[in-house]
GUDREN-424536 format. One record per atom (N, C-alpha, C): y, z, x. Coordinates in steps of 0.02 Angstrom, whole numbers, plus 50000, padded with zeros to 5 digits. Each point is the difference from the previous one (the first is absolute). Example, Ala and Ser with C-alpha at 12.3 -4.5 7.8 and 13.67 -1.06 7.14 Angstrom:
497165039050660/500595000049955/500605000050045/500534996449982/500595000350042/500555003749961/
//
This chain:
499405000050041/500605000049959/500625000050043/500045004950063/500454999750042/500374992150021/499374998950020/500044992850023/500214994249942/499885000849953/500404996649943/500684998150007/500285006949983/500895001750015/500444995750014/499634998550098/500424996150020/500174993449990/499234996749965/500004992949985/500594998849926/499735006449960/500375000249943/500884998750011/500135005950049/500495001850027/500584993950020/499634995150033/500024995050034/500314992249949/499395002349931/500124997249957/500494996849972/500315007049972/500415002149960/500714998950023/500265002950078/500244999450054/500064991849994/499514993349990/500164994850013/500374996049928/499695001949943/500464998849906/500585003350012/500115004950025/500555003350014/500684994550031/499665000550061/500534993750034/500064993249977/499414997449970/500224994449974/500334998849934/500115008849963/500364998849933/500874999350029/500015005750048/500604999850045/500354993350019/499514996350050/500304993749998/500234996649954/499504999249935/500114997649943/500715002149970/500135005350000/500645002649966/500524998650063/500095000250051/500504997750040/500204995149992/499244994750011/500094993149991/500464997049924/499775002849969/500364999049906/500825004350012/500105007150013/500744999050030/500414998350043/499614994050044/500474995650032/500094995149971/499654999049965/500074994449949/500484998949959/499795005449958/500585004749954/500594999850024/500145002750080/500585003650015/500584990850024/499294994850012/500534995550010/499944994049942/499765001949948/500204995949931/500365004149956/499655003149927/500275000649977/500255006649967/499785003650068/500005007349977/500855001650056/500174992750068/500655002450029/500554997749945/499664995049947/500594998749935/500035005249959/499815002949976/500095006449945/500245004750037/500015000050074/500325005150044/500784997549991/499904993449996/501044998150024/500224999949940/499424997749952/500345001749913/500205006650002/499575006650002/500215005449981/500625002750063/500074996050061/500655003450031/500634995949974/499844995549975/500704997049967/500015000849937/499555004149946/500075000449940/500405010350016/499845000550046/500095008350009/500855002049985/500544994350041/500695002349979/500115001449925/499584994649961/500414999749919/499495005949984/499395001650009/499355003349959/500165006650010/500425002650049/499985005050032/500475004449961/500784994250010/500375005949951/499964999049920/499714993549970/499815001649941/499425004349969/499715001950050/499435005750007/500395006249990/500385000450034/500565006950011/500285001049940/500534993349973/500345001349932/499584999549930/499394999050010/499655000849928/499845008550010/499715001450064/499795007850009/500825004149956/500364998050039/500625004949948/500194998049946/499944996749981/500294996449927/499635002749965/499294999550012/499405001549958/499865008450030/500375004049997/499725008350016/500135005049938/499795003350018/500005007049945/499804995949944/499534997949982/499974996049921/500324992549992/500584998650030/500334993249969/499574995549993/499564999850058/499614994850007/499464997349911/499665006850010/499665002349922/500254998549938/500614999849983/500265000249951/500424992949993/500234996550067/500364995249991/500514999150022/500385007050009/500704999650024/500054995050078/499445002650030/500134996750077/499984991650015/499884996749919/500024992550016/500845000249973/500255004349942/500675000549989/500764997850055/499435006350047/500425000750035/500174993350066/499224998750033/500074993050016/500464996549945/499994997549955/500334994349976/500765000549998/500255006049995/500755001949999/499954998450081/499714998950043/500265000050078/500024991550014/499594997349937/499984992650021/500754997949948/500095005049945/500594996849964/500564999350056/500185007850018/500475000350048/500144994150070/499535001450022/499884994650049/500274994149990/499704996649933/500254993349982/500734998849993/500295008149969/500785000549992/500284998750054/499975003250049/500375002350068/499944991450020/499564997149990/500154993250042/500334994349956/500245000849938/500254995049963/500745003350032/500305007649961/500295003150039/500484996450079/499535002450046/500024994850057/500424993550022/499664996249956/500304993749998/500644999049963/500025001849931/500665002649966/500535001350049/499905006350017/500445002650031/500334995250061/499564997350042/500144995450026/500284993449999/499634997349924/500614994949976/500805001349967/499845005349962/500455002049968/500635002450025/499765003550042/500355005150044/500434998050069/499465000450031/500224998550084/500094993450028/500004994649958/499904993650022/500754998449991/500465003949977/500714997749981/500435004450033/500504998350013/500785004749994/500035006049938/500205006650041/500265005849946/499924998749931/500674997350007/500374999349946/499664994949946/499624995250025/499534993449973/499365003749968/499915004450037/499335004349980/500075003949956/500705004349983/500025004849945/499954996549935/500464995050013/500124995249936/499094997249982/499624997950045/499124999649971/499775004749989/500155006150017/499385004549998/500515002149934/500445001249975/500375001349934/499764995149955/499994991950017/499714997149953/499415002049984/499314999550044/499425001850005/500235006849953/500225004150016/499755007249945/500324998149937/500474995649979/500394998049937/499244995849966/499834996650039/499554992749982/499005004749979/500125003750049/499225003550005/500065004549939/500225007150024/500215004649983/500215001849921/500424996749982/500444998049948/499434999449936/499584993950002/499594999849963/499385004750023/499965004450029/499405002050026/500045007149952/500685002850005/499965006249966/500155001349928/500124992549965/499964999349925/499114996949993/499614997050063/499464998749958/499405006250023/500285007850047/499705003750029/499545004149926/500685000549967/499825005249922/499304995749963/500054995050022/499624996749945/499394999650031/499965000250076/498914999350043/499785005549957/500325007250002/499275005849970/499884997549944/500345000149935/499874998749939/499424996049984/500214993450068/499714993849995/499385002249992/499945001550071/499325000750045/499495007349955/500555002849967/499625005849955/499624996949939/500174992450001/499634998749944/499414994250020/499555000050061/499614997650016/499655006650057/499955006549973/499785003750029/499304999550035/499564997249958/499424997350028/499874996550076/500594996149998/499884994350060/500455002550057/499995005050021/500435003650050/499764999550083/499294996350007/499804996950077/500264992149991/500014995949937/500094993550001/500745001249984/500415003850005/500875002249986/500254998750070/499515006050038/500205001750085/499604990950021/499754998249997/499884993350037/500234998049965/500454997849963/500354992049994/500695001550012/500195007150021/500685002550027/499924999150081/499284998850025/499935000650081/500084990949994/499624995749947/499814992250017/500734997749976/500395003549967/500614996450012/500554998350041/500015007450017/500345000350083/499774995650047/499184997849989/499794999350046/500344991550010/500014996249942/500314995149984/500775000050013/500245004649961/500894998750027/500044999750062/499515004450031/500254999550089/499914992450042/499614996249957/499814992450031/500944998849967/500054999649947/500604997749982/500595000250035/499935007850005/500775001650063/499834998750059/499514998750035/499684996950055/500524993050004/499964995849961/500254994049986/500975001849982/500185004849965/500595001649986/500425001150063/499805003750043/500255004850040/500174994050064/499764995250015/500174992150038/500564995949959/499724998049944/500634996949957/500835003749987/499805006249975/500505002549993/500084998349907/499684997849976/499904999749925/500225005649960/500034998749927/500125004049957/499635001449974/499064999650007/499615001249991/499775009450033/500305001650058/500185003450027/499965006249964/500435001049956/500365005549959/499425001349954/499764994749940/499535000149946/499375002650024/499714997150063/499235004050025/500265004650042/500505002950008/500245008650034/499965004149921/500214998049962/499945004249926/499205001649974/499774993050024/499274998649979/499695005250026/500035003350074/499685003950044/500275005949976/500605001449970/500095008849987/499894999949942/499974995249940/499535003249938/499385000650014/499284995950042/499645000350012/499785006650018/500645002450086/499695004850034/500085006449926/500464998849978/500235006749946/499465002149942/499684993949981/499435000749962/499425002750011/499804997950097/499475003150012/500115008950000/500825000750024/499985006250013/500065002349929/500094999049936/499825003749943/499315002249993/499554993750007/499194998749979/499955006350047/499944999150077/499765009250060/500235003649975/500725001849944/499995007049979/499455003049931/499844993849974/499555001349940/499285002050042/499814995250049/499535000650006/499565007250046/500445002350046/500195006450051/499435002149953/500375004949927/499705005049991/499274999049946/499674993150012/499224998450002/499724998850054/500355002050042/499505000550059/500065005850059/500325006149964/499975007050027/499235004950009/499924999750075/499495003250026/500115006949972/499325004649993/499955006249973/500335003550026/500615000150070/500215007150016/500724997250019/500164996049978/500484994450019/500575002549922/500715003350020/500274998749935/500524992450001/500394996849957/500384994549981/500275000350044/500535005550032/500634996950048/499514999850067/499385001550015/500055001050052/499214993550019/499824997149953/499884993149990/500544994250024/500385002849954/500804995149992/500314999450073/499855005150050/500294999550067/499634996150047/499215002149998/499504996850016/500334991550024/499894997949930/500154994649980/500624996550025/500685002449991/500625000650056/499884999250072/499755005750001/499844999950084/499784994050051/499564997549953/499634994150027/500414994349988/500264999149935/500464993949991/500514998850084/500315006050005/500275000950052/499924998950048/499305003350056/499724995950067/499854994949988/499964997249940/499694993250009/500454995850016/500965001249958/500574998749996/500045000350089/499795005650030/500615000550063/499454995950058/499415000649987/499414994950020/500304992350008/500114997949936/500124991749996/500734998250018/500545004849993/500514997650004/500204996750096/499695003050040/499974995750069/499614994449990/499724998749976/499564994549977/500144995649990/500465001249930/500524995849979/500554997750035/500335003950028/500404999350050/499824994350072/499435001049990/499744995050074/499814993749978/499734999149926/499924995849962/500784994750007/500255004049991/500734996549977/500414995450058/499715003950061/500254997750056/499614993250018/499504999449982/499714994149975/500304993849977/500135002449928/500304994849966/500115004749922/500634997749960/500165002049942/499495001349966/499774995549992/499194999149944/499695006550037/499535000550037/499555003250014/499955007249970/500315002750010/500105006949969/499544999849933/500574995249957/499654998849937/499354995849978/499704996850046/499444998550018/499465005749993/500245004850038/499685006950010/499895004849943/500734999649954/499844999449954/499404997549928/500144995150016/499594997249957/499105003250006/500054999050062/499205001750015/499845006249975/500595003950015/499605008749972/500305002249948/500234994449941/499864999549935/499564998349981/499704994050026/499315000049979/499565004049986/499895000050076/499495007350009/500145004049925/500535004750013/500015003349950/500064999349924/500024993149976/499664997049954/499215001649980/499794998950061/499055001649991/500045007849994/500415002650054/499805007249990/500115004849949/500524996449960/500155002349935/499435003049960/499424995150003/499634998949952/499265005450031/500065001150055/499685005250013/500165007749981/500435001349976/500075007849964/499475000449961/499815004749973/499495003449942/500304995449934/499494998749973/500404997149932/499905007549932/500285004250013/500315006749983/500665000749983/500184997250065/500994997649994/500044995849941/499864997449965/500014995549951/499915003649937/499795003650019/500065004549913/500645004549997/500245001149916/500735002249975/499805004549966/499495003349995/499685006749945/500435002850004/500295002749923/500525004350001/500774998850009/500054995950039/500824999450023/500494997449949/500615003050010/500474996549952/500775000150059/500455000349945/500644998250039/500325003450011/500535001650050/500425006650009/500764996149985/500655007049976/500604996149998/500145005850082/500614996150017/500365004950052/500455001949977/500235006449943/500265002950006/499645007949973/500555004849970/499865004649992/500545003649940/499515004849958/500445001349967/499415007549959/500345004049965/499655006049993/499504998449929/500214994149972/499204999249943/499744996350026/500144996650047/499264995950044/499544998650033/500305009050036/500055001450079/499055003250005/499654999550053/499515002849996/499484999550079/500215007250001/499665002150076/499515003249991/499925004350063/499405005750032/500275006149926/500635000550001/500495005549987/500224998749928/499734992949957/500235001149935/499474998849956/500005000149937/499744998449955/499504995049986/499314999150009/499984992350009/499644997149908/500164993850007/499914996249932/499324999049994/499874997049915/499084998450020/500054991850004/500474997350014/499914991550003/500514999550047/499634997850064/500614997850056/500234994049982/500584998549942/500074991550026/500755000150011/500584995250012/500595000850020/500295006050015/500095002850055/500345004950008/500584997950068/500295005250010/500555000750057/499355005050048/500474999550069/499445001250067/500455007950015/500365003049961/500485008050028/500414998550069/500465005249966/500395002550068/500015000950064/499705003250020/499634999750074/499874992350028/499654996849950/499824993950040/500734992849994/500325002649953/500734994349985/500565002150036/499905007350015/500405001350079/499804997650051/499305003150020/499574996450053/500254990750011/499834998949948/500424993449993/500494997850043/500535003549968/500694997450009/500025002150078/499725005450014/500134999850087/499634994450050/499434999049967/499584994650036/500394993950004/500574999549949/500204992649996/500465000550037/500425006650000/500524998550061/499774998350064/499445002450024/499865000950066/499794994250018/499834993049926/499714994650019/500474994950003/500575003249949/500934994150008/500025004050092/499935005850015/500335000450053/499604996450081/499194997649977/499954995050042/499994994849980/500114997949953/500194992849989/500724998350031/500555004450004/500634998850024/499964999250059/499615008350046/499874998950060/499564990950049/499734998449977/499434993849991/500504995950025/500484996749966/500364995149976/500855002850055/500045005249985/500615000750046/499895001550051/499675002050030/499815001950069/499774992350017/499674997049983/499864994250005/500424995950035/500564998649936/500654995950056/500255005450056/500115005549986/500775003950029/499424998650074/499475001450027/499645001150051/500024990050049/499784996749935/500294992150029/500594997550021/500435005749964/500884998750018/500145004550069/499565007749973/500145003350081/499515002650006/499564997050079/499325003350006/500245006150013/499475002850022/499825006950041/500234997050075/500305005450034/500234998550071/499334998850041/500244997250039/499684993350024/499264995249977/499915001449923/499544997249976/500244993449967/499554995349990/499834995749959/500325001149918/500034993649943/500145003849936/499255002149974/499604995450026/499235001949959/499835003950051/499955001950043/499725006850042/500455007049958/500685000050000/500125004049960/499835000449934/499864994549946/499784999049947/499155002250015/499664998850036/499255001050024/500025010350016/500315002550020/500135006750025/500235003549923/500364998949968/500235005049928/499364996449960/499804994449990/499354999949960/499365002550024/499815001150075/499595003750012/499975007449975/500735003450020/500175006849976/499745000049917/500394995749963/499905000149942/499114998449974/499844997650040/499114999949981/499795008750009/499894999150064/499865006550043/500005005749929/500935000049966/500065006949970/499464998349931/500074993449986/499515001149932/499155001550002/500034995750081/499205001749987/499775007650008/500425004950058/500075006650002/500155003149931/500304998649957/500165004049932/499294997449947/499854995250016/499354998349945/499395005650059/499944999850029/499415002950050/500265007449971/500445001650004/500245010349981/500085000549925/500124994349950/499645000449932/499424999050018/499394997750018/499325002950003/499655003250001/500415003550037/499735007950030/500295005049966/500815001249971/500455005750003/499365002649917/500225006849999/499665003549940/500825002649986/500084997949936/500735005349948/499925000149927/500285005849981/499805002749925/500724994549973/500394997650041/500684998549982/500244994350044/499604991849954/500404994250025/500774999949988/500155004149954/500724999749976/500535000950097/499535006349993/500495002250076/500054994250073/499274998550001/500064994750035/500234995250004/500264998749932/500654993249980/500674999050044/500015010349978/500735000449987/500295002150066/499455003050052/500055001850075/500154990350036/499464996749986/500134994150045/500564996749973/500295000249941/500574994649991/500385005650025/500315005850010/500465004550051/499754997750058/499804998850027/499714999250070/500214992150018/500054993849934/500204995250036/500644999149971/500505003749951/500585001249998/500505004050063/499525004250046/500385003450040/500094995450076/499224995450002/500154994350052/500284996549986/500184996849933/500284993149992/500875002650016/500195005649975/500655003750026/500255000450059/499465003450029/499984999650062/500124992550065/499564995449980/500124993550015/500614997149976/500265001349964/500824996649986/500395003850006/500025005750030/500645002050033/499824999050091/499395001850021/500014997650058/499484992750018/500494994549970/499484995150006/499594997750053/499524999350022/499524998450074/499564995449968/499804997150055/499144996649994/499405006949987/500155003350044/499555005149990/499985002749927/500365002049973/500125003649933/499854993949955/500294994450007/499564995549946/499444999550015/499644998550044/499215001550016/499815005549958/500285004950014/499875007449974/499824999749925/500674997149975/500075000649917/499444994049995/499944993250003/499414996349995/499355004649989/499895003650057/499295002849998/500165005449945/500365006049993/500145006049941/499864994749937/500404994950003/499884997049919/499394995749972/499794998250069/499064997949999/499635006149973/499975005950030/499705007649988/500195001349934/500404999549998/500305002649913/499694995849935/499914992850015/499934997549962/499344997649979/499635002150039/499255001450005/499885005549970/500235004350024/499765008749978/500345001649914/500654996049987/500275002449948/499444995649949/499714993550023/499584995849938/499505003350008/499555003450025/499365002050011/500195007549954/500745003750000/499975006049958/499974997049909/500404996050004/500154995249946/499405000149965/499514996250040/499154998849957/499815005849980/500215005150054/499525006449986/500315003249942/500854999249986/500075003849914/499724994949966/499704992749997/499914997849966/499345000149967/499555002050065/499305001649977/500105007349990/500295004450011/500235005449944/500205001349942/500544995849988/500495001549928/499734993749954/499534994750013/500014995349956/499354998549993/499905000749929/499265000949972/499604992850041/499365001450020/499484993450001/500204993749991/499985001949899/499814992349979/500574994150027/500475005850017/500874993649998/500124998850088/499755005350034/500024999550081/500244995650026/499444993850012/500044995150025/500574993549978/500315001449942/500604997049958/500455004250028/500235004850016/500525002850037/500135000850072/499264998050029/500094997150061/500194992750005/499704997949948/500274992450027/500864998149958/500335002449951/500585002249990/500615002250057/499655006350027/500515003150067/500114993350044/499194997750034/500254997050064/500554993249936/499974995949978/500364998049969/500885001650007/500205005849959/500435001350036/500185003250085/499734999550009/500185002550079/500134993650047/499574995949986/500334992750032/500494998749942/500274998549958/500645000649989/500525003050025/500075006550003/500165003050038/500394997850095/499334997150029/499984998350057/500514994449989/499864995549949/500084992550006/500875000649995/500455005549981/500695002849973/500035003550042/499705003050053/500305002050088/500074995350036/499594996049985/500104993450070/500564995649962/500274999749953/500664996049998/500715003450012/499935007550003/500295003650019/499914997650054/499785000150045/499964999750075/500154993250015/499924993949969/500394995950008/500814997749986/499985002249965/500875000749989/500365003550024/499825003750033/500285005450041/500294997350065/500755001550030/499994997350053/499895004250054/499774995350068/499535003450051/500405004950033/500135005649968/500275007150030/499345002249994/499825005950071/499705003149990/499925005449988/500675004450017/500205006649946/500124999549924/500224995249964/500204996849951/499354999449968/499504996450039/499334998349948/499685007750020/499865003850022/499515004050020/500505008149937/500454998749986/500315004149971/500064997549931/499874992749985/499764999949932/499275001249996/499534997650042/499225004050005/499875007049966/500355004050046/500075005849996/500385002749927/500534994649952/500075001449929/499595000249957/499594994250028/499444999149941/499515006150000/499705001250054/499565005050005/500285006249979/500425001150001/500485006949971/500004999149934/500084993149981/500014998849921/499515003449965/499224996350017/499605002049985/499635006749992/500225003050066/499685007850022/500465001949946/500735002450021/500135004449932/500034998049912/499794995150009/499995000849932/499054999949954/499635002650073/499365002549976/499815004750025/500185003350056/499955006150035/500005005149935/500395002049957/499995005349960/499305000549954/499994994249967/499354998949954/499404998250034/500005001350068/499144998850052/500045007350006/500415001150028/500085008350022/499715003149918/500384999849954/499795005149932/499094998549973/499914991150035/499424999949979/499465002050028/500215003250082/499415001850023/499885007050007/500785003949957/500085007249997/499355001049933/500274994649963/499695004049917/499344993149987/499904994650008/499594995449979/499454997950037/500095001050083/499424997650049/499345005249996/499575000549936/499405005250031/499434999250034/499904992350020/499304997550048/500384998150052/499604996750054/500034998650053/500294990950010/500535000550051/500234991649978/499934995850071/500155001750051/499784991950071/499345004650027/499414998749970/499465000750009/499544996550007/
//
């Protein structure tokens, strides 16, 4: 038996080596056909796979993923995106391709020509769109496939110099305005179990945003290209988000329950945490708390719409010392990103029994900079106020939702979200003509800034303050 062993030994020892060879021989094979191609596929598929690996992991955490929110939130990053580069080019034709003075007079037409009709046909998307509640993924894609079309159009506009120009710039802000009604309906059908409304609603922000400060070099390099391109770029990630529309849960599509909200308030209509409630929710007013909430949100949105538009020229008329006009224009819009995406990130997180207070602290806070900046006018301090009124105006809409998913029953919610943003770009769209008519003083404009926002704060400061003494009893940027 001893003597066996070794022959065995020997054997075994020889299948051994020749499976060895065998497998060497097959991964050299391998290693120089077609196993070194799936190697150079997966190192050149790795840049794009890698961080879209990354941004589904966060998009999709704590639940979003489960429930839906985290394709939401992708698609608001492809809306944005698409914005920032029509945007882009705009700005570029519109804007910087002319003399001062040549440019105020377009970009005044442009907001007379856009604008003008945009905020008499703004009232009319919710209603619209409230009455095809059902079709709210085929709403959001044909608001992404239209853009995606105007942008071939102004592609072609933006060379000619046409009057075609103006009609598909309108085309693109009822479009973008529609989709943004349809994401406020849809938000709260697709809230993860530990997830409340405003803090979905930031989620969702947040991302619109990197995706915004993502593409806008993009665009920018695009442009340096050629006019078109930008909007080229455009086009493409409308598409996209055309298809991706249609990937949400078809959940979003259902209206169980919902009806309509008015925005105002009045003591037989009124109905919170704190009053009386009816046994048939149908027409009501949204209370106090939230029609103050209101009125401050809108100042803070006339007061960047003015800022937008006047800073705009006064910075092309006088950079920043020794800058560029778009390096200085590139530096207060960074600030101004920076503060919003920082104020949507601290509505995410902040815990308060009292959005009221948080209203009424940040519009003091960008009343005391905007003061401040027009008596000692600087680059620095407009930077400053840029970013304070980015922060503010993030944090004041994120308290906003939160009296709203407080003080305003269910069924009407999503009708008073899509109502507010409504007026609030109004709002905006009546700061930025302020800011164009204004002449380029910059103590002069930064001290009417600073009126408006004063406007607003005191004349809601008293009734946020009383509402969060006697009416706030749950929890509101949560």
């Amino acid at each position: 038996m001893t003597a066996l062993y070794p022959r065995l030994s020997g054997h075994y020892d020889g299948v051994a080596a020749a499976r060895t060879e065998r497998t060497e021989l097959k991964g050299g094979v391998r290693g120089r056909g077609p196993g070194r191609f799936r190697a150079v596929g997966r190192a050149l598929h790795l840049p794009v796979t890698g961080p879209a690996r990354g941004i589904r992991r966060v998009t999709h955490a704590h639940g979003a993923g489960e429930s839906g929110l985290g394709k939401l939130i992708e698609l608001h990053g492809v809306n944005g995106a698409g914005d920032v580069m029509i945007t882009v080019a705009l700005a570029s034709t519109v804007f910087f391709s002319v003399p001062t003075d040549e440019a105020r007079g377009r970009v005044a037409l442009y907001l007379a020509i856009t604008m003008a009709p945009f905020t008499l046909l703004a009232p009319v998307i919710g209603p619209l769109l409230d009455r095809v509640p059902h079709g709210r993924r085929a709403a959001m894609a044909t608001a992404m496939a239209a853009r995606a079309l105007l942008a071939l159009v102004l592609s072609g506009a933006v060379i000619s110099g046409g009057i075609e120009l103006y009609p598909a710039a309108l085309g693109v802000l009822v479009s973008s305005k529609a989709y943004g009604v349809v994401r406020s309906a849809v938000v709260p059908r697709l809230l993860p179990p530990a997830f409340s409304l405003v803090k979905a609603n930031s989620r969702v922000t947040l991302g619109g945003l990197l995706a915004t400060g993502a593409a806008a070099p993009i665009g920018a390099g695009l442009q340096q290209i050629g006019p078109r391109w930008p909007l080229y770029g455009a086009f493409v990630i409308f598409v996209a988000g055309t298809f991706l529309s249609f990937t949400l849960p078809r959940k979003v599509d259902s209206a169980r329950g919902e009806a309509t909200a008015l925005l105002a308030a009045d003591g037989a209509h009124l109905h919170g945490p704190h009053r009386r409630q009816v046994k048939r929710p149908g027409l009501r007013t949204v209370g106090t708390a939230v029609t103050h909430a209101l009125a401050a949100n809108a100042a803070v949105r006339c007061l960047t719409g003015f800022l937008i538009f006047f800073l705009a020229f006064l910075l092309r008329e006088h950079p920043m010392t020794g800058q560029s006009a778009a390096v200085s224009l590139g530096i207060v819009g960074v600030a101004a990103g920076t503060g919003n995406a920082l104020g949507t990130a601290v509505g995410a997180w902040l815990r308060s029994r009292a959005p009221e207070i948080i209203i009424v602290t940040v519009l003091a806070g960008v009343l005391a900079a905007a003061a401040v900046a027009a008596v000692f006018f600087g680059a620095v301090l407009v930077a400053f106020l840029a970013a304070i009124a980015g922060f503010a105006q993030a944090l004041a809409k994120l308290s906003l939702d939160a009296l709203i998913q407080r003080d305003v029953p269910e069924p009407v919610r999503t009708s008073a979200f899509a109502r507010s943003e409504t007026l609030l770009q109004m709002a905006w769209v009546l700061g930025g003509a302020v800011g164009i008519a204004l002449p380029l003083n910059g103590t002069l404009g930064l001290t009417v800034g600073a009126v408006i926002i004063a406007t607003g704060w005191l004349s809601t400061v008293r009734g946020l303050i009383s509402s969060a003494r006697y009416g706030g009893r749950r929890s509101g940027v949560a």
